[in-house]
Every structure is written in C-alpha cells, then in structure tokens.
Backbone bond lengths (Angstrom), bond angles and torsions (degrees), N, CA, C in turn:
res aa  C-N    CA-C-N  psi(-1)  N-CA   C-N-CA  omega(-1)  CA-C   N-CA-C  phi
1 X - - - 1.457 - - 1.528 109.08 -
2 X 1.177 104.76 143.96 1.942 122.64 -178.52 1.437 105.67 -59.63
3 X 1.121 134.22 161.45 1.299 130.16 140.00 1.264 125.04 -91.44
4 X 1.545 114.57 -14.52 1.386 113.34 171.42 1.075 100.92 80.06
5 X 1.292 136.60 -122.83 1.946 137.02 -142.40 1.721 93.72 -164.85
6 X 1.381 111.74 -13.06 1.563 111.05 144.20 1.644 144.44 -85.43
7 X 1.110 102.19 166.27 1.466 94.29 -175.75 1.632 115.41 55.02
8 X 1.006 126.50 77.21 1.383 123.02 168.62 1.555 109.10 -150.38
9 X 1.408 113.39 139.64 1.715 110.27 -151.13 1.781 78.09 -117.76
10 X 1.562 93.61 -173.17 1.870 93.25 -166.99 1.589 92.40 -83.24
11 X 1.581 126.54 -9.26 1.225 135.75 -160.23 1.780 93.13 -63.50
12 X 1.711 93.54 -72.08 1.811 112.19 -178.14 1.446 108.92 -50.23
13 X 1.574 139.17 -36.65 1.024 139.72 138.46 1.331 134.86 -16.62
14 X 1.668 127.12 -63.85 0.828 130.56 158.47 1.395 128.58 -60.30
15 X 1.114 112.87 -37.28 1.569 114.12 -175.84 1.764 111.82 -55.72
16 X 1.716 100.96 -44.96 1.485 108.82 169.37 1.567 107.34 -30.37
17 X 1.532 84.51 -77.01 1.690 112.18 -174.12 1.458 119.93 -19.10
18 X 1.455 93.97 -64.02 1.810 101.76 175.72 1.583 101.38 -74.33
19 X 0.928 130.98 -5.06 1.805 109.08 -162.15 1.920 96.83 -86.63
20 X 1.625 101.43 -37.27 1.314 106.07 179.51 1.542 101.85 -84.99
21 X 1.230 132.05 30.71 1.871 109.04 161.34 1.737 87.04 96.14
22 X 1.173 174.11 143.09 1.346 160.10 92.48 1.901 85.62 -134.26
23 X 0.872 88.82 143.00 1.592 118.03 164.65 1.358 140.16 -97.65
24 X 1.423 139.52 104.47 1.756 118.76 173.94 1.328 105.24 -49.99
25 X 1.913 116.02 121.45 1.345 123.95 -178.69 1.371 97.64 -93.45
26 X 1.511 125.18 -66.01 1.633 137.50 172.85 1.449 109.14 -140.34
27 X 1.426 102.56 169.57 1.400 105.37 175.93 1.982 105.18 -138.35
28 X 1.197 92.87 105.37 1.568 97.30 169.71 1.687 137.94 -99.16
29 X 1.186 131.73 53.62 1.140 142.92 166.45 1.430 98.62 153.45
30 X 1.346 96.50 -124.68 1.533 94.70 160.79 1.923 126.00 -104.14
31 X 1.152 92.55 35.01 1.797 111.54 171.31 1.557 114.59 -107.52
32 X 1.538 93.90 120.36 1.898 98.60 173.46 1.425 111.30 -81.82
33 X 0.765 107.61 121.65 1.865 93.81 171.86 2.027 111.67 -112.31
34 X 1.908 86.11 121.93 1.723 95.65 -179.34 1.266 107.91 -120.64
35 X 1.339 104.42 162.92 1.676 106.25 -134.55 1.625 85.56 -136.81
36 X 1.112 143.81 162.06 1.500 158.68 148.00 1.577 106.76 -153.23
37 X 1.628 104.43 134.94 1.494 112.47 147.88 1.186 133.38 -95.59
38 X 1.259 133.80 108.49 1.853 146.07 175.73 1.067 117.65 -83.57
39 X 1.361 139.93 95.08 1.489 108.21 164.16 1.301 115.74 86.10
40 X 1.501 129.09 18.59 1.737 122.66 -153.01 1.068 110.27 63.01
41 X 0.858 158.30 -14.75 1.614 160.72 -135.06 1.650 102.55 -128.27
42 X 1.617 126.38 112.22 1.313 136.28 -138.84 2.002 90.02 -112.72
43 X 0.730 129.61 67.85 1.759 120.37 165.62 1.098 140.14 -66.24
44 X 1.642 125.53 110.00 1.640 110.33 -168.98 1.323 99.59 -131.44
45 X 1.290 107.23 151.02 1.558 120.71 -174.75 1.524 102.64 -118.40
46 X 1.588 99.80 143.35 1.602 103.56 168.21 1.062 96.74 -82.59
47 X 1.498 130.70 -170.01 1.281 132.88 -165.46 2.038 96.00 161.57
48 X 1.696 91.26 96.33 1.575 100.49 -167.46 1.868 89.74 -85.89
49 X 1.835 95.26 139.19 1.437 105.63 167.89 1.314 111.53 -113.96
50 X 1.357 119.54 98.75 1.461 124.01 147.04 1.276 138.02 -110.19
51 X 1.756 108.96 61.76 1.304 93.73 158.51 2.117 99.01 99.50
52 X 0.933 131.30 -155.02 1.453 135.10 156.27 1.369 122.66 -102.42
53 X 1.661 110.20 23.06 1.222 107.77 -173.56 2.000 104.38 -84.39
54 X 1.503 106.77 135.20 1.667 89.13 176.23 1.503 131.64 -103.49
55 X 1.599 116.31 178.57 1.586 93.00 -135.88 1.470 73.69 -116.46
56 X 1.720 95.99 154.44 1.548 120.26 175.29 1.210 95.31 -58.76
57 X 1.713 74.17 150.92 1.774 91.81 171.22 1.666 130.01 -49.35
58 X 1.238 105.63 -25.25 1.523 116.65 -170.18 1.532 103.05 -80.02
59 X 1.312 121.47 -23.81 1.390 138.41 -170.75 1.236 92.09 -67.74
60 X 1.560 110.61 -78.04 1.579 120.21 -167.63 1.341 105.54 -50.73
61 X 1.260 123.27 -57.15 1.627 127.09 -172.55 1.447 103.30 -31.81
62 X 1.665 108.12 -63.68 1.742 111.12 -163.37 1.624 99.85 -72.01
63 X 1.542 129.80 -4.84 1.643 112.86 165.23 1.406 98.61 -83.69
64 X 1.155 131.08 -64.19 1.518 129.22 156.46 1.652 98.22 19.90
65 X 1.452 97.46 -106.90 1.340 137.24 -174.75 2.148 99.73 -39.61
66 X 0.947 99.65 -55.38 1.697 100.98 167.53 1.705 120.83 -53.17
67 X 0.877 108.89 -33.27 1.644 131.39 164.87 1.143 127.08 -23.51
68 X 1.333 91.24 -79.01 1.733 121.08 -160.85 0.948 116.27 77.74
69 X 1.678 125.60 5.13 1.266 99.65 165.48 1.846 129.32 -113.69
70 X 1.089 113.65 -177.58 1.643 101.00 -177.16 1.171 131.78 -73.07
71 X 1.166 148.90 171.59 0.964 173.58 -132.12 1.487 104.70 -99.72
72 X 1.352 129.58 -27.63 1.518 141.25 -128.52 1.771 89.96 -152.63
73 X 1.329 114.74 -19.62 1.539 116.53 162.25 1.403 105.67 -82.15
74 X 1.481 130.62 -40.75 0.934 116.28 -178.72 1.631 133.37 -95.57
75 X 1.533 90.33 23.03 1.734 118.81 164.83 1.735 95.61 69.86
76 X 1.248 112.22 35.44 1.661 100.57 158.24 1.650 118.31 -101.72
C-alpha cells in the first residue's frame, strides 16, 4: 500500500533523495539542503528536520515539486 502524500518522515524523504543521486549540500537551522545536477540543470530541495515528526502534505508536495522528480519516482 502507497502512502500517498501522508505519513512521510524526513527519514522516507531522504532515502528517496539519496536513491535518485541528491547530496547533503548544507544544513542551516533546521533545513537540509540536497542538491543534484541533471542535465546542467542544478536542483535543491529544502528538506525540514524535526525530529520524526511527519510533514503535511503541503510540505511534502512543495519538496516534491523542488525535486524534479515525478510523482511515480517517488512511488506514489
């Protein structure tokens, strides 16, 4: 079963992250920032760490969308 755009901790997040190539670039407060190059094309995602708490849907959506990648990479 999917998880859909719920339930996803920065843990399941990351794992994406690294599976497609992204890198820890820096980390400034409590924001990871991961980085991949495509194509010339430079992509970085925030990526808020608090802890195992998981992030609203709107959260995940806009890393989603920070990504570049699909929908179907990230097994939804």
């Amino acid at each position: 079963m999917t998880k859909g755009v719920f339930n996803w901790t920065y843990k399941d997040v990351v794992a994406v992250l690294r599976e497609h190539k992204f890198h820890l670039n820096y980390i400034d407060s409590s924001h990871h920032y991961y980085t991949r190059l495509v194509s010339g094309r430079l992509y970085q995602v925030s990526v808020p760490f608090h802890g195992s708490k998981v992030f609203k849907p709107k959260t995940f959506k806009s890393i989603i969308a920070q990504s570049g990648l699909t929908r179907g990479q990230w097994g939804l």
